[in-house]
C-alpha positions in Angstrom: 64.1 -333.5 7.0 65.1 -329.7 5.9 63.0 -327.0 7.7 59.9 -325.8 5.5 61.0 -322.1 4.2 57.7 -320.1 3.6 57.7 -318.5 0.7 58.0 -314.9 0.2 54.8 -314.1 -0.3 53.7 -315.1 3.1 56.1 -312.5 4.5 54.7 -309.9 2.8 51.4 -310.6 3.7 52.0 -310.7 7.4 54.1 -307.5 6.8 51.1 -305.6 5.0 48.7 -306.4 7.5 51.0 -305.3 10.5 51.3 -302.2 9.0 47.7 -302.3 8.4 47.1 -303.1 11.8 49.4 -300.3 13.1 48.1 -297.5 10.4 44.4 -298.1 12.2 46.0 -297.7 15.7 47.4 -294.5 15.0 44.1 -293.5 13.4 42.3 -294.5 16.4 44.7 -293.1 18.6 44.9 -289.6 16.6 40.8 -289.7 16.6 41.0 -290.0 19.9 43.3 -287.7 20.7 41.1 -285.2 18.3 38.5 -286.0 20.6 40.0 -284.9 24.0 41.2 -282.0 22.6 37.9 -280.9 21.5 36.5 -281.4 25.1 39.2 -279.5 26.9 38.5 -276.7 24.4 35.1 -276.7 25.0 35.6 -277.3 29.0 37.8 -274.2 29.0 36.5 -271.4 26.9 34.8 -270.3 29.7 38.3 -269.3 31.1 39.2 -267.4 27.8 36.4 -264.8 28.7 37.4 -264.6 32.0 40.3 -263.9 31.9 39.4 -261.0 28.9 36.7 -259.6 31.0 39.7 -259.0 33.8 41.3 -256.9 30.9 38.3 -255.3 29.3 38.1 -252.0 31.5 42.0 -251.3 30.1 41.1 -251.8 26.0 41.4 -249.0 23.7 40.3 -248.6 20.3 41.5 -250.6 17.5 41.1 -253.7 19.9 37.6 -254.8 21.1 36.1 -257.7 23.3 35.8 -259.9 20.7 39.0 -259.5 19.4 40.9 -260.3 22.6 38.6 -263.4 23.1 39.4 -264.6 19.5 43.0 -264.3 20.7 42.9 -266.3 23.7 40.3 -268.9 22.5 43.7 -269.4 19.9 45.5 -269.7 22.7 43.3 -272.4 23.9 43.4 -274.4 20.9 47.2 -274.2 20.7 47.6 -275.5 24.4 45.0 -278.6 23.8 47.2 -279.6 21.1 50.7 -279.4 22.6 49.6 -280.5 26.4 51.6 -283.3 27.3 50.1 -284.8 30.6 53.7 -286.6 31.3 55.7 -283.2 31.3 53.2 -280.3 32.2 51.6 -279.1 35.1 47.4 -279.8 34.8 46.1 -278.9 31.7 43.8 -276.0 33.6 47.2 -274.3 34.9 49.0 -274.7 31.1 45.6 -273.5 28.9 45.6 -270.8 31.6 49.3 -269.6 30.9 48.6 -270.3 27.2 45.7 -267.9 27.1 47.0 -265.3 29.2 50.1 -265.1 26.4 48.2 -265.2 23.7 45.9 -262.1 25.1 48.8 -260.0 26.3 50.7 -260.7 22.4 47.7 -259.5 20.8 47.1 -256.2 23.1 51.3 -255.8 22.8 51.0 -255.9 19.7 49.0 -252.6 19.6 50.0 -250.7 22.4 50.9 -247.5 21.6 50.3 -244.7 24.0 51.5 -241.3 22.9 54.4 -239.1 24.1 51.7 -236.1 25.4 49.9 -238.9 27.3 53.2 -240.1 29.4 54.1 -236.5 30.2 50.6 -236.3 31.7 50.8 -238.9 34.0 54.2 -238.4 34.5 53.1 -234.5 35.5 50.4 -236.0 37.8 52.5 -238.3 39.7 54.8 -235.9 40.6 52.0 -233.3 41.3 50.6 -235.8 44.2 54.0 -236.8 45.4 54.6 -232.8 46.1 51.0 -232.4 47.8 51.2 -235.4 49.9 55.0 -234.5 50.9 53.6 -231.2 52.2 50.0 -232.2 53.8 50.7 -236.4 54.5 48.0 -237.2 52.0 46.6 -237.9 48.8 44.7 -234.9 47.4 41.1 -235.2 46.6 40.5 -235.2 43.2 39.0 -231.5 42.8 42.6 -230.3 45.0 44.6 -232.5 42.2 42.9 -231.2 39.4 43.2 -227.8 40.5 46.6 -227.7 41.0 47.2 -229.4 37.6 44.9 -226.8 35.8 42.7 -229.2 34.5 39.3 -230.5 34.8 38.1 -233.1 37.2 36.9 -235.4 33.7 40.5 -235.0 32.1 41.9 -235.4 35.6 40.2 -238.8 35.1 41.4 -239.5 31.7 44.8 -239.6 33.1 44.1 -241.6 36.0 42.0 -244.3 33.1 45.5 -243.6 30.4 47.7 -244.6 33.9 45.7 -247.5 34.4 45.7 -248.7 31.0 50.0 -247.9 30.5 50.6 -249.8 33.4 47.8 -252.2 33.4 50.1 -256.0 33.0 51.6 -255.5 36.2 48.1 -254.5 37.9 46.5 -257.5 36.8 48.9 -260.1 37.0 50.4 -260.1 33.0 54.0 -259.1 33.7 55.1 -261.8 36.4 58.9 -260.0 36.3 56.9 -256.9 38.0 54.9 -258.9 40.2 51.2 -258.3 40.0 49.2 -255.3 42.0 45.8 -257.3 41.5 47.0 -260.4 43.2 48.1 -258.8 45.9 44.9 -256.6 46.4 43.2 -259.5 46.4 45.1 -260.8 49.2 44.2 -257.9 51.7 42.7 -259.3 54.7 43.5 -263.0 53.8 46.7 -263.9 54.3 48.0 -267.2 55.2 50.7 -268.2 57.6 53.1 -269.4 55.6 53.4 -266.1 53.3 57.2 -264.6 53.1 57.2 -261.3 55.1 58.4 -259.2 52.0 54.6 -259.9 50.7 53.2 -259.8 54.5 55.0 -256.6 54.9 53.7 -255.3 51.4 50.0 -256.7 52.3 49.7 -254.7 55.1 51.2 -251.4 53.6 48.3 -252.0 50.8 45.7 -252.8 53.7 47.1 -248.9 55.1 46.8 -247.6 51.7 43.3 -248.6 51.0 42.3 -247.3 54.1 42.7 -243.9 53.1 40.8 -244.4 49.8 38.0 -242.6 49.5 34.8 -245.1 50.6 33.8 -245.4 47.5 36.9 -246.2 45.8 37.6 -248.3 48.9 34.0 -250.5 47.9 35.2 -250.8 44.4 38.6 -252.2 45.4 37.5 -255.0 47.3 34.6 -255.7 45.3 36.7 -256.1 42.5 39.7 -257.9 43.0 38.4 -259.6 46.1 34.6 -260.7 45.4 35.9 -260.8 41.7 33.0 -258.9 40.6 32.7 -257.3 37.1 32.8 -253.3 36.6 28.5 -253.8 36.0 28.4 -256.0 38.9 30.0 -253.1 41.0 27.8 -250.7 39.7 24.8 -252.6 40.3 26.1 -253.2 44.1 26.9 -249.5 44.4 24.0 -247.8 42.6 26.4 -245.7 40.2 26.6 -245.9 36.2 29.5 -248.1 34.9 31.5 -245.4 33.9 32.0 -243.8 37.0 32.8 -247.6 38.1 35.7 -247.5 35.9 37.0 -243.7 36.8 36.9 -244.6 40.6 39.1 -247.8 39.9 41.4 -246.1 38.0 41.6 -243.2 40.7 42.3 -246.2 43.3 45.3 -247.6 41.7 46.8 -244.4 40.9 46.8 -243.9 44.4 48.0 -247.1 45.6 50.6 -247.3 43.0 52.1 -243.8 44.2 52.1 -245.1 47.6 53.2 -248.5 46.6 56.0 -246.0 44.8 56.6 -244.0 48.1 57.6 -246.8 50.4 59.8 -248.5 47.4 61.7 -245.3 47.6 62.2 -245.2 51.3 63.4 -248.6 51.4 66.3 -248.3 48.6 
């Protein structure tokens, strides 16, 4: 007897509902997907503002707060959509480089600081670097000032316009510099297995911040240490916000000068 043939119509009704079938898979599988995205975007926006408030004391006018935390919540979004779990590191680590780029674009993107500014901080570097090559140490900020002409406030104008010019490798958004932040918070908690270049730059930080000012010397470990925010400091301290911010900025102008010096004398 000759095999039964089925007739054409039965293939296509197998065939429709296969692809039936497959389109309600991908549906379900895309809804889910949706789904998970949504809750890593809600797990992480926390991280978004963190991350912002870390760059907060540097913003200047036309950026705000919200602006940067628009930025990086993008950011967010972007990295819950293209995570793939088979080729990237954990999704905390990726969103986290994600919305780090997406704040740094957005503040590159309107950087500008002007040529009268540079020549200022330029003129105060070199200023210190003559007084500490004659006495062995950082001025005091009335000694600076005076020498410069200035006032004490403009003095610390230039020490906040320093801070915010060289602010993405101080906190860690210019990985080819290496990050000022992330080794200030590693003062006095180093691990074995560190490289000695960092050990030896550690402890030459630990020297520098020594000589701070007590004050200055408070805000620097409270900050990058306890992670505390510029308020939090204030509160702890018992000193308005602003001067918070002008006694940071004073800080890492110093370090970075010393940081500067003993670059010099190992070239």
């Amino acid at each position: 007897m000759a095999p039964r043939v089925k007739p054409t119509c039965e293939f296509s009704i197998a065939e429709e509902s296969q692809e039936r079938l497959k389109n309600a898979a991908r549906r379900a599988y895309e809804n889910q997907e949706q789904s998970v995205q949504n809750n890593r975007v809600s797990e992480f926006l926390p991280m978004v503002q963190k991350i912002v408030w870390r760059v907060v004391i540097y913003l200047k006018p036309p950026l705000s707060f919200e602006d940067l935390v628009s930025a990086g919540t993008i950011g967010l979004v972007k990295a819950a959509r293209d995570y793939d779990r088979s080729h990237q590191a954990e999704f905390k680590t990726y969103a986290y480089i994600r919305i780090r780029g997406a704040i740094l674009d957005e503040l590159r993107s309107w950087s500008f600081v002007p040529e009268n500014v540079k020549k200022q901080i330029q003129k105060t570097l070199r200023t210190s670097a003559e007084i500490i090559g004659q006495t062995g140490i950082m001025p005091c900020d009335e000694e600076l000032a005076e020498k410069l002409g200035i006032t004490t406030d403009e003095l610390y104008q230039t020490f906040e316009n320093a801070r915010a010019l060289h602010f993405l490798s101080i906190d860690g958004f210019a990985d080819e510099t290496g990050a000022l932040g992330d080794t200030l918070a590693s003062v006095g908690t180093m691990s074995p297995d560190q490289n000695v270049e960092h050990n030896e730059l550690v402890n030459k930080l630990a020297e520098a911040i020594e000589q701070l000012s007590q004050k200055q010397r408070q805000v620097i470990l409270l900050y990058y240490q306890q992670q505390l925010t510029m308020k939090q400091i204030a509160e702890v301290l018992q000193i308005t916000e602003p001067r918070v911010s002008q006694l940071h900025a004073g800080a890492l102008f110093s370090l970075s000068l010393k940081l500067r010096e003993w670059n010099d004398g190992r070239k």
